[in-house]
C-alpha positions as CSV (number, residue, x, y, z in Angstrom):
1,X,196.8,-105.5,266.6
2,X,196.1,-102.1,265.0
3,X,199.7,-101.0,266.0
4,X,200.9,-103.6,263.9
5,X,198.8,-103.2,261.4
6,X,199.8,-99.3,261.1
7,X,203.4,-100.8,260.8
8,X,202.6,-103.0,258.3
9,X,201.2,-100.3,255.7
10,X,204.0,-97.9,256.8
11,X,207.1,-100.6,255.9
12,X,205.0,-101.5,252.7
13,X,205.0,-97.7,251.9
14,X,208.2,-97.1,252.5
15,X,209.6,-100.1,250.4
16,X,207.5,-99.1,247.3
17,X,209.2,-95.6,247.6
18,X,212.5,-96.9,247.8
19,X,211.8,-99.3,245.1
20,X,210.5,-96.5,242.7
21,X,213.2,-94.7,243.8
22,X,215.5,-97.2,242.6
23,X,214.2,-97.8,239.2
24,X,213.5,-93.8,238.6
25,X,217.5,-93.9,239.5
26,X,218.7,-96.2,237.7
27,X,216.4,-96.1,234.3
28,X,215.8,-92.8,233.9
29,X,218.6,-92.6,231.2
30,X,219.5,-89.4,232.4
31,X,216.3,-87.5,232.8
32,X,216.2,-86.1,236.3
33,X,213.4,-86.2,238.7
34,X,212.7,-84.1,241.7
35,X,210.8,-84.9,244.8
36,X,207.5,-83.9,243.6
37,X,207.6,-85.7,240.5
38,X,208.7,-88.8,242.2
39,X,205.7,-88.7,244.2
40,X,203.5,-88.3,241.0
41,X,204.9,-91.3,239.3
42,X,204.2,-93.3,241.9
43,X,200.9,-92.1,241.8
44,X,200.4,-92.4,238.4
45,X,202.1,-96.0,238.6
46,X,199.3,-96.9,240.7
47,X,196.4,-95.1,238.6
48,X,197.6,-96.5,235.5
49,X,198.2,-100.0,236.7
50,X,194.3,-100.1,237.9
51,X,193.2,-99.0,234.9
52,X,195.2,-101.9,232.7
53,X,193.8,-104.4,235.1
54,X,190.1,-102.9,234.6
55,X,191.0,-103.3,231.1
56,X,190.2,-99.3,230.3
57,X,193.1,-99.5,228.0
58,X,192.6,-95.7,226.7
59,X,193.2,-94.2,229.9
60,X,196.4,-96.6,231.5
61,X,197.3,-95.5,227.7
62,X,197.9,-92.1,228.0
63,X,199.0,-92.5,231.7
64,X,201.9,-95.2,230.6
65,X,203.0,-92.5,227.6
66,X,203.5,-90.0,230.2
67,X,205.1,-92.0,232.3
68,X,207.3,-93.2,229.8
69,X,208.3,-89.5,228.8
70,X,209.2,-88.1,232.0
71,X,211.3,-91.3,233.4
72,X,212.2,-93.0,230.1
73,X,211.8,-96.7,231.7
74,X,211.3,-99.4,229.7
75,X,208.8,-101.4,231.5
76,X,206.6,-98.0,230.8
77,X,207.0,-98.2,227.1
78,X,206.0,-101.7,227.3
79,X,203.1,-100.9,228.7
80,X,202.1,-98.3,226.8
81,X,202.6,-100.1,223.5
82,X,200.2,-102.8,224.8
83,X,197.9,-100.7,225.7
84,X,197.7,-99.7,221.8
85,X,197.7,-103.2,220.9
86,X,194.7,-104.1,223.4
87,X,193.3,-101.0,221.5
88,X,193.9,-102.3,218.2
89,X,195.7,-98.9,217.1
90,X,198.4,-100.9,215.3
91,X,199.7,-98.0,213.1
92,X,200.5,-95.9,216.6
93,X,201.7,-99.5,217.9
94,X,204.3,-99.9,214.8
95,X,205.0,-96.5,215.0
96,X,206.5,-96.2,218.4
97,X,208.0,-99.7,218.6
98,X,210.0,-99.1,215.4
99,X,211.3,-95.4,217.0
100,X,211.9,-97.5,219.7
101,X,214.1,-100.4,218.4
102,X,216.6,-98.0,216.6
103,X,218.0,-97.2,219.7
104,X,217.4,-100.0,221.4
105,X,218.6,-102.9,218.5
106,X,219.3,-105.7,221.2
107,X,216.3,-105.1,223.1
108,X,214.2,-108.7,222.5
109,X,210.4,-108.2,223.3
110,X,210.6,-105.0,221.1
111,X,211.7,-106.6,218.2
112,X,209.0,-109.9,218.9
113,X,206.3,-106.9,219.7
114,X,207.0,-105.1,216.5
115,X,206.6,-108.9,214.4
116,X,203.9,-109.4,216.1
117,X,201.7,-106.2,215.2
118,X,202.7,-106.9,211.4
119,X,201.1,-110.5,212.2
120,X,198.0,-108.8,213.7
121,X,197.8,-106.5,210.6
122,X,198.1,-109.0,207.9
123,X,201.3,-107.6,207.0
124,X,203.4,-111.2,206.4
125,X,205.8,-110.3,204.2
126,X,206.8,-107.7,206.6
127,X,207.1,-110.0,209.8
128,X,209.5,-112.6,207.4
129,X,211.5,-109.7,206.1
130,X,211.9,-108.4,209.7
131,X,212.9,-111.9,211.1
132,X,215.4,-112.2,208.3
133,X,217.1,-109.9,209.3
134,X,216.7,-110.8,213.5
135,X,218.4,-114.0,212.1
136,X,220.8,-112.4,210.0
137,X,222.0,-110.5,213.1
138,X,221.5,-113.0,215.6
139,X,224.8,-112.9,218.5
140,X,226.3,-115.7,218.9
141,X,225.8,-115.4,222.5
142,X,223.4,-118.1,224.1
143,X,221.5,-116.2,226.9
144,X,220.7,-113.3,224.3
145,X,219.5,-116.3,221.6
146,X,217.3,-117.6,224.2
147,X,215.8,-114.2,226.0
148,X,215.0,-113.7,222.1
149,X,213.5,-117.3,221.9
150,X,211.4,-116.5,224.9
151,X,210.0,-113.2,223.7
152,X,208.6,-114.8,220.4
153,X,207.2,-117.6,222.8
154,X,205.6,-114.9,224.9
155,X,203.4,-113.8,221.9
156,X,202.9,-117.2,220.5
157,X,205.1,-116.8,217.8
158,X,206.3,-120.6,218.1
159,X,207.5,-121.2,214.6
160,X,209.4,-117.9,214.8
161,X,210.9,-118.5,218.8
162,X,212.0,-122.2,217.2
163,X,213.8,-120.7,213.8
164,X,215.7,-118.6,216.1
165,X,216.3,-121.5,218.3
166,X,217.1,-123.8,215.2
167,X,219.9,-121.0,214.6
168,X,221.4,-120.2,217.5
169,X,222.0,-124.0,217.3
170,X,224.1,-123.7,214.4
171,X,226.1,-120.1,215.3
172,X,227.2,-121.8,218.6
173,X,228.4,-125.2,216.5
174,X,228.1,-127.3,219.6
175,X,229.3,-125.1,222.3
176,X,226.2,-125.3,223.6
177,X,222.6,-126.1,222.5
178,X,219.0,-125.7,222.6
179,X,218.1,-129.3,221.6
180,X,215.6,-129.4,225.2
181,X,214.1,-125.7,224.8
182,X,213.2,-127.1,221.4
183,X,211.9,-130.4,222.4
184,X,209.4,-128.6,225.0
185,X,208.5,-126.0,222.8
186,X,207.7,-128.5,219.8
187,X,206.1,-130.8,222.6
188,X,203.7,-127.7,223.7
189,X,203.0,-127.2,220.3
190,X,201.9,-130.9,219.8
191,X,204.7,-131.6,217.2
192,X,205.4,-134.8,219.0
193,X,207.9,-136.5,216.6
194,X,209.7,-133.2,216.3
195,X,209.8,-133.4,220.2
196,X,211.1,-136.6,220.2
197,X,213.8,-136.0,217.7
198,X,215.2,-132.9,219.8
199,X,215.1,-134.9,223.0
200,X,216.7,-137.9,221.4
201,X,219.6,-135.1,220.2
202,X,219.9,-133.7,223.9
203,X,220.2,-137.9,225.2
204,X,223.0,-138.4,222.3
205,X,225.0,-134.9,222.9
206,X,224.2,-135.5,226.8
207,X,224.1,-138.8,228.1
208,X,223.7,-137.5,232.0
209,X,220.5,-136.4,230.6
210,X,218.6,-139.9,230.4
211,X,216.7,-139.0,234.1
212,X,215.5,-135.6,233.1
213,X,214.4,-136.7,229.2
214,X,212.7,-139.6,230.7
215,X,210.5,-138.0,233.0
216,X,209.7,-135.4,230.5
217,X,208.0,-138.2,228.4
218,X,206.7,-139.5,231.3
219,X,204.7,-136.3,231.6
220,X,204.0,-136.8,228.1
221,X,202.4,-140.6,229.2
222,X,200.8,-138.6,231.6
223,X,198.5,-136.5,229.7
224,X,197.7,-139.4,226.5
225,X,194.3,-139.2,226.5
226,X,193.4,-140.9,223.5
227,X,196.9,-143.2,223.3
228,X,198.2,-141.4,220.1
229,X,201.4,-140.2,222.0
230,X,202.5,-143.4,222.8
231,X,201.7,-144.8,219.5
232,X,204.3,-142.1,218.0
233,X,207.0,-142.7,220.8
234,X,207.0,-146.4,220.3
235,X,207.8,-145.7,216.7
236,X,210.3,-143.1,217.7
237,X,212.0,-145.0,219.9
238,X,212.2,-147.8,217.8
239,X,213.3,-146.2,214.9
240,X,216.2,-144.8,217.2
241,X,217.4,-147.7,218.5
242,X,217.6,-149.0,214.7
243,X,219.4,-146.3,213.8
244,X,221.9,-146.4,216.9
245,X,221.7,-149.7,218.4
246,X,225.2,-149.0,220.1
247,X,223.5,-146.4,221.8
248,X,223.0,-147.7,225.4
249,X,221.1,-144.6,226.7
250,X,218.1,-145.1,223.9
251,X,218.5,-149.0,224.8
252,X,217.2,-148.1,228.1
253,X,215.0,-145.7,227.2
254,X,213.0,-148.4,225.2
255,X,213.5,-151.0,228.2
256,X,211.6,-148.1,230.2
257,X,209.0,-147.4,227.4
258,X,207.6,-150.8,227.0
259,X,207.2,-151.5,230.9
260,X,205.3,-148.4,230.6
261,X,203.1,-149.9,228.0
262,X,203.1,-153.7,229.6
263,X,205.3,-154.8,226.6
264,X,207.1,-157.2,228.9
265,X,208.4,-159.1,226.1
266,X,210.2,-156.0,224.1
267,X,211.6,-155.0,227.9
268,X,213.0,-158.2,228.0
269,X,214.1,-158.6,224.4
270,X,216.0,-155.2,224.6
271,X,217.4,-156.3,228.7
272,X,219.1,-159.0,226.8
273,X,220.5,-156.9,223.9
274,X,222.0,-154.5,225.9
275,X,223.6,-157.0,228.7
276,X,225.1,-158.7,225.3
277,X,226.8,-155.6,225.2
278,X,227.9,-154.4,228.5
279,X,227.5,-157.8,230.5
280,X,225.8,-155.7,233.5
281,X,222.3,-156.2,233.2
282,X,221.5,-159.5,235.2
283,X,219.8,-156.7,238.4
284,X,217.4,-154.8,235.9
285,X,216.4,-159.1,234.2
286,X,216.1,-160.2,237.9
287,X,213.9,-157.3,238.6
288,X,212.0,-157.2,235.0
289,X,211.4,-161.0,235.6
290,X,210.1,-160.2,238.7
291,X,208.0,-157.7,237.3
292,X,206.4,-160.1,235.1
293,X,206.3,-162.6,237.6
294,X,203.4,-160.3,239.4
295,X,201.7,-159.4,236.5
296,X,201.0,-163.1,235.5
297,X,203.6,-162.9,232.3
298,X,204.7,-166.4,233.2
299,X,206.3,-167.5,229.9
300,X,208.3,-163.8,229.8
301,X,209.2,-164.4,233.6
302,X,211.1,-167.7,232.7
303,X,212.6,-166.5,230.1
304,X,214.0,-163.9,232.2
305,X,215.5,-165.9,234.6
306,X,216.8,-168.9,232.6
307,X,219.0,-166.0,230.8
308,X,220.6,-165.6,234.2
309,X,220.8,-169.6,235.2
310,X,222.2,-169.9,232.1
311,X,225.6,-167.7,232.6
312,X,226.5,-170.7,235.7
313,X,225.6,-171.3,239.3
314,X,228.7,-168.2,240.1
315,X,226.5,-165.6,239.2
316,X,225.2,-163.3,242.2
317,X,221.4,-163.5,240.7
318,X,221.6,-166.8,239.9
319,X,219.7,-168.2,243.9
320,X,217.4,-165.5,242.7
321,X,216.9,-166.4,239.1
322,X,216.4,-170.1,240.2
323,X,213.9,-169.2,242.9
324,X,212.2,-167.0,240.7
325,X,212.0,-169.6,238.2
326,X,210.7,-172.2,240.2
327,X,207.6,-169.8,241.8
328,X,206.9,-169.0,238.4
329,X,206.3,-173.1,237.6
330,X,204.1,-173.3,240.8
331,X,202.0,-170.5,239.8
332,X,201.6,-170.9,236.4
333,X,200.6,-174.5,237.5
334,X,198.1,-172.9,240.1
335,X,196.7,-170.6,237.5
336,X,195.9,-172.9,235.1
337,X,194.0,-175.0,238.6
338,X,196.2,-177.9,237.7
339,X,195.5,-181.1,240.0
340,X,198.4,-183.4,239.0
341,X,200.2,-184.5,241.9
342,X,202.7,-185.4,240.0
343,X,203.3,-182.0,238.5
344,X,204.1,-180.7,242.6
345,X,205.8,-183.2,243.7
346,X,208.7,-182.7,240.6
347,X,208.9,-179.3,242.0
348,X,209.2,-180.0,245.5
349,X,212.4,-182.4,244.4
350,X,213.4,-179.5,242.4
351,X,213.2,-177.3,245.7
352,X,215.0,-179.7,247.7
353,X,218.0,-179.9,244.9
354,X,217.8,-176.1,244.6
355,X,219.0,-176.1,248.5
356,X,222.2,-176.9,247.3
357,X,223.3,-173.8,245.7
358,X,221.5,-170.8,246.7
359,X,222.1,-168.7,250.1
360,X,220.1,-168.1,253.3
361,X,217.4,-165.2,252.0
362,X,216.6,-167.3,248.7
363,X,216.4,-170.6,251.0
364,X,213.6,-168.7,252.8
365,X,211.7,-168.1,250.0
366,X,211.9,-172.0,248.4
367,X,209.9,-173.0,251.5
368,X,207.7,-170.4,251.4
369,X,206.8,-172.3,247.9
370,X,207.2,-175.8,249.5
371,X,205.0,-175.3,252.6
372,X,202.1,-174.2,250.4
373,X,202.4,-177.1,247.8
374,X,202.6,-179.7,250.6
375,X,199.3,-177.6,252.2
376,X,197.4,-176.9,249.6
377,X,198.4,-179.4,246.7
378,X,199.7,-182.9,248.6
379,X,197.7,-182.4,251.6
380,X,200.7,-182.4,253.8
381,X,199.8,-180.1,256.2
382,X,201.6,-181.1,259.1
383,X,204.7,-181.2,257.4
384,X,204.8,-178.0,256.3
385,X,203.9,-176.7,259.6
386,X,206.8,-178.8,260.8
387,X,209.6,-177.4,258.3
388,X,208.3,-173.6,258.6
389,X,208.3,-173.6,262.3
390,X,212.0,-175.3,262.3
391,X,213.1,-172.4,259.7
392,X,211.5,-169.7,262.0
393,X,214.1,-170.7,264.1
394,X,217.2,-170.6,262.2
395,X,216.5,-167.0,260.0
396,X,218.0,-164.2,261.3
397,X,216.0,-162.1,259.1
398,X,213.5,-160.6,260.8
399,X,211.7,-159.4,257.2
400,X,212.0,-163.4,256.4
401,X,210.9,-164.6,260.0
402,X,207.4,-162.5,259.6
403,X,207.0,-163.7,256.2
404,X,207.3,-167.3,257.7
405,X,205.5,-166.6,260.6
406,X,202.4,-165.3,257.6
407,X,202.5,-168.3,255.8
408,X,202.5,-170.5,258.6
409,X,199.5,-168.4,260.4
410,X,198.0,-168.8,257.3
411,X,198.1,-172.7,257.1
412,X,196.6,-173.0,260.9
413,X,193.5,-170.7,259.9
414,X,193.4,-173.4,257.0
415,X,193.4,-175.9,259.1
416,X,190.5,-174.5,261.3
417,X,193.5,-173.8,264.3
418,X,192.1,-169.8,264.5
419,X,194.3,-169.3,268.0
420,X,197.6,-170.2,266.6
421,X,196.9,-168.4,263.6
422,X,195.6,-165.1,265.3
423,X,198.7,-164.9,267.6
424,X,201.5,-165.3,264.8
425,X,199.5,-162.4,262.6
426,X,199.4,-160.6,265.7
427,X,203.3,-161.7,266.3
428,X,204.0,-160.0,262.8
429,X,201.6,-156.6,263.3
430,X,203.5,-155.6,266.3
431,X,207.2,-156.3,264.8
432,X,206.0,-154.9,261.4
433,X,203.9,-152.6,262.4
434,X,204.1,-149.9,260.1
435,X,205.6,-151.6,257.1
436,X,203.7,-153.6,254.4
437,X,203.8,-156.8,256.0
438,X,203.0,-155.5,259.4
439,X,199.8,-153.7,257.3
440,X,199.0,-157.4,255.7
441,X,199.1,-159.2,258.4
442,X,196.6,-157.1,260.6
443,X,194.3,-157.3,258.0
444,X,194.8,-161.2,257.9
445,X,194.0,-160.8,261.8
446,X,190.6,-158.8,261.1
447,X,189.6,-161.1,258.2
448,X,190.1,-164.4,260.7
449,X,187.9,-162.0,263.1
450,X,185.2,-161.5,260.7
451,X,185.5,-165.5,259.8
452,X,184.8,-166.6,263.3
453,X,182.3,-163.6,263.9
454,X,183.9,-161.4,265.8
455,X,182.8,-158.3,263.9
456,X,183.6,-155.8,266.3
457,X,187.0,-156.6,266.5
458,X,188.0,-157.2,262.9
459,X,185.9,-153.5,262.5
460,X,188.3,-151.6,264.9
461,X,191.4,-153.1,262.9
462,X,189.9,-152.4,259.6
463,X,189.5,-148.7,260.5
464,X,193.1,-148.4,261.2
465,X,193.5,-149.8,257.4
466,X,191.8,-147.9,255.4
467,X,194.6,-145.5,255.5
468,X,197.4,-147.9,254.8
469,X,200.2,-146.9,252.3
470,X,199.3,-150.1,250.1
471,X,196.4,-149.5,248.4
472,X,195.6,-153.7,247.6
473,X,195.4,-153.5,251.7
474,X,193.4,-150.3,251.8
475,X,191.0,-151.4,249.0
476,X,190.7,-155.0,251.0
477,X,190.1,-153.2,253.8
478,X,187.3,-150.7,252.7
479,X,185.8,-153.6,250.8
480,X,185.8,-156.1,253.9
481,X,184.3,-153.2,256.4
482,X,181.7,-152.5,253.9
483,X,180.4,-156.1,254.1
484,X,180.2,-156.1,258.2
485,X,179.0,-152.4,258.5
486,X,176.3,-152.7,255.7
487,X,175.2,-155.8,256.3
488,X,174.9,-155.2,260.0
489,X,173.0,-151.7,259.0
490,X,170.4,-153.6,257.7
491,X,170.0,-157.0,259.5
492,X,170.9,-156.0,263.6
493,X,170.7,-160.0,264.1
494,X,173.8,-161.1,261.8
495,X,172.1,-163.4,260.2
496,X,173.0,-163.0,256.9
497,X,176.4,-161.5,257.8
498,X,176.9,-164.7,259.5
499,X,176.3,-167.0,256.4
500,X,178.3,-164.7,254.3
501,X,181.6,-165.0,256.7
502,X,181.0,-168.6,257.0
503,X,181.0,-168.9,253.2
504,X,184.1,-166.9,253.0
505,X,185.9,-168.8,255.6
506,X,185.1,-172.2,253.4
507,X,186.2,-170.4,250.5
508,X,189.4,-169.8,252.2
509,X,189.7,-173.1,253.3
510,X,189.3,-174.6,249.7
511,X,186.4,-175.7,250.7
512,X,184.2,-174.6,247.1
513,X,181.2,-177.1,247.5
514,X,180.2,-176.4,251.0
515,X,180.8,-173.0,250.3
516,X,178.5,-172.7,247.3
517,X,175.6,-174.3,249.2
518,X,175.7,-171.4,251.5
519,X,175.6,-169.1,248.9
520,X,173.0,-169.9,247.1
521,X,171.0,-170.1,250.1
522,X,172.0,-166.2,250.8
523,X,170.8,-165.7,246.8
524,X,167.5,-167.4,247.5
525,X,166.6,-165.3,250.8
526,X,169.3,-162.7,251.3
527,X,169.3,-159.1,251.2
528,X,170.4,-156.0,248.5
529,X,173.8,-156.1,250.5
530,X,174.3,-159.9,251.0
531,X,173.0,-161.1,247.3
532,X,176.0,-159.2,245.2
533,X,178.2,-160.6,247.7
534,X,177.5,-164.1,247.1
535,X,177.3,-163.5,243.4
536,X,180.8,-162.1,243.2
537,X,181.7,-165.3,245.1
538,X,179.9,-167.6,243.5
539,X,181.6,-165.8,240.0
540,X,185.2,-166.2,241.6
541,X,184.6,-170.2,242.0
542,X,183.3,-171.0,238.8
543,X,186.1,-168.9,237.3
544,X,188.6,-170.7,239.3
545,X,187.0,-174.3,237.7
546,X,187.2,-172.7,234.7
547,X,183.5,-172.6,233.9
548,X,183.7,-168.6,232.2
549,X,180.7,-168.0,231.2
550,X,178.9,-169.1,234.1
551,X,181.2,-166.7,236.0
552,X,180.7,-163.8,233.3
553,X,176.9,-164.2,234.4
554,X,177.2,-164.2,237.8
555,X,179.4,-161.2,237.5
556,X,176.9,-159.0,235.1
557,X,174.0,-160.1,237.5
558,X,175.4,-157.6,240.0
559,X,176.3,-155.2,237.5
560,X,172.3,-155.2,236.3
561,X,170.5,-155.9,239.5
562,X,173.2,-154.1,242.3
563,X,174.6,-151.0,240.3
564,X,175.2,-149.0,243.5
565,X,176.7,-152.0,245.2
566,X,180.7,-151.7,246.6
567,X,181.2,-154.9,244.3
568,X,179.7,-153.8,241.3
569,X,182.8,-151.9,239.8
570,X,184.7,-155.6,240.7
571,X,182.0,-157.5,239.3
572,X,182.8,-155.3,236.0
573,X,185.8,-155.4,235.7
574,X,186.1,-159.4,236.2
575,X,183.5,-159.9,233.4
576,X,185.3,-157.7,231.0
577,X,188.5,-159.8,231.7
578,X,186.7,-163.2,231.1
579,X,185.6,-161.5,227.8
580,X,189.1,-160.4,226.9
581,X,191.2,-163.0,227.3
582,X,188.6,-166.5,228.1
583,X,185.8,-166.3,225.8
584,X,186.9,-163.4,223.2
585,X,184.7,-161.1,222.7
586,X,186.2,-158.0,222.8
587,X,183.5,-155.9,221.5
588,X,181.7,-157.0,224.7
589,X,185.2,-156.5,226.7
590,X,185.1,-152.4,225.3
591,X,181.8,-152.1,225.8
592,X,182.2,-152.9,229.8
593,X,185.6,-151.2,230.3
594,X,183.7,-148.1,228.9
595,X,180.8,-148.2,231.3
596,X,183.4,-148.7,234.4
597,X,185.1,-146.1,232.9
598,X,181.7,-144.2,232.9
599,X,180.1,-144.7,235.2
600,X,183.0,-145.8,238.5
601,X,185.5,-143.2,237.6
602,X,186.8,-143.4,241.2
603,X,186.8,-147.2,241.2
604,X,190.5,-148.7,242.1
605,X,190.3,-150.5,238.7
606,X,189.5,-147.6,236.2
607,X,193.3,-147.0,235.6
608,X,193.5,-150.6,234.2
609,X,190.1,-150.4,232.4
610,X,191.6,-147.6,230.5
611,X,194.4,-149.5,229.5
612,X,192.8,-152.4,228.5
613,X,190.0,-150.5,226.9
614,X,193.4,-148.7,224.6
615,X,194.7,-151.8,224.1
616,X,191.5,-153.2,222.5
């Protein structure tokens, strides 16, 4: 070990020397240097370099002049002037960097070092006269306009580094330009419609640009504390597309904007415009219907994909677009807790019509639809159990066969048949085990396990999913093993634990009124872990039946009584919702997405507070 380290400080010797030698060589600008003085320098070097770091300016000072007068290098010059800057000796600073830019003209941080000691002196009219004339002179040579650029930047000269910019823009007349070194520098300067303008330039001279300029604002996104930045880009972009709306790359980039912001109806809106014009856009309205579709935008989602049914049964979206369509008329149904029979059994007939005309994959997902309105809505259970074990049988996809092998699992644990269900989610685990699906249905498995009371078991699989890629899983996960561990922490016997699980399991059976019996027998006896619980339960039902301010309460009962509780982050966030959008109050809304903001900054639901909160 100490041999090597001897080698060590003898190679990093010997490569300083030869790198001193190399620059003594080849910057020395003639002046020769023996042996001996090559030693000194690099002692010196050293010496000096300490002192600038210890910030004893005065001494690396006089070090760096000598330096600079026995090997005539640059970088010791540069030095050396800073030093007098640091010292505030501007007079000796202006002195030397003017001596020094006669015979060096072209050399950039000289000529941004000299303007920027007039700056430091109050000498403005100086500084303008002397960029003039930089300007004047300015090559039309692109690496030399930028290096110059750069140096101005260096010293925080920004309006200087962009005039220079600004003009290298015109001497090069579209040979090349600096439209994204402008656009950053603005955008670091906070001139965001000025950034904006130069990045909408680049996107119009460059087309191939669109990736790059979009994740540059996406950065900008990024960092928008207050939402003033998008405020200004949604102009921007607006204003753009106005003023080019043949433009297909600024099209897009307002497609991409408003998804950003949740304005699902302007993505769509602009979808359409553009596919008027180029006919190609029926993938990105699938997939923004889609999009839509999950976030509850049910009128926007049908829209979406009646454009596409609209162009003819030919198209290759159009089994999609009908699919689509039809699971965004049984959800918005559901959502709204519709009970008209009548209403479900139209769109089964629409289903079975719809076999007709679409393919294989979007057949798959039509009975996915069916099987849970017979289920759930007709009370046709066995049916459905019938027509999803048939199609089992006949996909060859195994991505389809799991999701079929899910929702039929799912429909036996409804039906109180817990073996039947526990071996198809086991069926899917092990074929799927790594991918999403494989991920929800082991935590389907573990949640029948904690149902029936086997708390162990559903424990050792919920351990495993903590760490899953999708964080709804994770979260489910985390949230579910809280409930057993806690509740088993503080009642050995189960009790409560037990009536919690059995509540849960007539929840999931659509069971409400049994289920809310149980609960309010937990609120009347239970403990700190089991009452929040069976609030947040009791909240969900009543919000389900539509009773929202019942649910509000039931939510800001955990909130006030159970502040360190794992649901009371949920229990805020729900209750702002219901304030939002049921009963509209959305000074009460702000009020609560500011204290989860607050005070549950790591919660899972603070990003979407934050946005709601802007939006408000």
């Amino acid at each position: 070990m100490m041999l090597q380290r001897w080698f060590l400080i003898f190679f990093l010797s010997f490569a300083f020397i030869f790198h001193m030698d190399a620059q003594i060589s080849t910057q020395s600008k003639g002046k020769k240097v023996d042996a001996k003085q090559k030693d000194q320098v690099q002692i010196d070097d050293q010496l000096a370099g300490q002192y600038f770091r210890e910030q004893e300016f005065d001494k690396a000072r006089d070090i760096y002049a000598s330096l600079y007068q026995k090997t005539g290098q640059t970088h010791y010059f540069q030095q050396y002037t800073e030093c007098l800057i640091q010292l505030k000796d501007f007079d000796q600073a202006e002195k030397e960097l003017k001596t020094f830019s006669k015979k060096n003209p072209n050399h950039s941080k000289s000529i941004a070092d000299l303007i920027y000691v007039y700056t430091l002196q109050g000498k403005n009219d100086k500084a303008e006269k002397r960029l003039n004339e930089v300007l004047k002179e300015l090559p039309a040579n692109a690496p030399s306009i930028r290096g110059l650029s750069n140096a101005f930047q260096a010293r925080g000269l920004y309006n200087m580094a962009i005039a220079i910019l600004d003009k290298g823009n015109k001497l090069l007349e579209g040979e090349e330009n600096f439209y994204l070194d402008l656009a950053y520098l603005n955008q670091s300067m906070l001139n965001y419609q000025e950034a904006f303008r130069y990045y909408f330039l680049e996107l119009e001279a460059h087309p191939g640009q669109y990736n790059n300029i979009r994740n540059r604002l996406q950065t900008m996104l990024f960092y928008d504390v207050n939402h003033s930045i998008s405020d200004e880009m949604r102009m921007a972009l607006l204003k753009q597309t106005q003023k080019k709306p043949d433009n297909l790359e600024f099209a897009q980039l307002l497609v991409w904007f408003a998804l950003q912001q949740e304005d699902y109806d302007i993505a769509l809106a602009q979808c359409k415009s553009i596919d008027r014009k180029t006919h190609d856009q029926d993938a990105q309205i699938n997939n923004l219907s889609g999009i839509c579709l999950n976030n509850k935008q049910y009128d926007i989602a049908k829209q979406g994909y009646t454009y596409i049914m609209d162009k003819g049964t030919s198209n290759p979206f159009y089994g999609q677009a009908l699919t689509g369509s039809i699971k965004t008329d049984y959800l918005k149904l559901k959502s709204s807790n519709n009970t008209d029979i009548k209403a479900y059994e139209k769109l089964t007939k629409r289903i079975d019509e719809a076999y007709n005309v679409i393919n294989t994959n979007d057949l798959s997902r039509l009975i996915l639809i069916k099987a849970d309105i017979m289920t759930y809505q007709l009370g046709k259970s066995e049916e459905a159990i019938a027509m999803l074990t048939q199609t089992i049988e006949t996909v060859g996809s195994k991505q389809d066969k799991a999701e079929l092998k899910l929702k039929l699992a799912d429909i036996y644990l409804y039906k109180d048949e817990v073996w039947e269900a526990t071996l198809l989610y086991s069926q899917v685990d092990k074929s799927l085990k790594e991918e999403p699906l494989g991920h929800e249905a082991r935590f389907k498995n573990a949640q029948l396990r904690y149902f029936i009371g086997e708390y162990e078991w559903a424990e050792s699989q919920l351990k495993v999913l903590k760490a899953a890629t999708s964080k709804l899983i994770a979260n489910d996960a985390m949230t579910l093993s809280l409930v057993i561990k806690d509740n088993l922490e503080i009642d050995t016997t189960g009790v409560e634990l037990n009536k919690l699980a059995r509540a849960d399991y007539r929840i999931y059976q659509q069971r409400e009124d049994e289920a809310i019996v149980l609960l309010d027998g937990i609120i009347a006896t239970g403990n700190e872990v089991s009452k929040p619980h069976a609030l947040f339960r009791k909240g969900e039902i009543a919000e389900k039946r539509k009773e929202f301010e019942a649910a509000e309460q039931m939510y800001l009962q955990i909130v006030e009584n159970y502040s360190q509780s794992y649901m009371a982050d949920a229990a805020l966030m729900h209750a702002a919702l219901i304030e939002q959008n049921e009963l509209k109050d959305k000074e009460l809304a702000k009020q609560h997405y500011e204290k989860l903001i607050d005070e549950y900054p790591t919660s899972i639901y603070t990003a979407q507070a934050k946005k709601n909160y802007r939006k408000l």
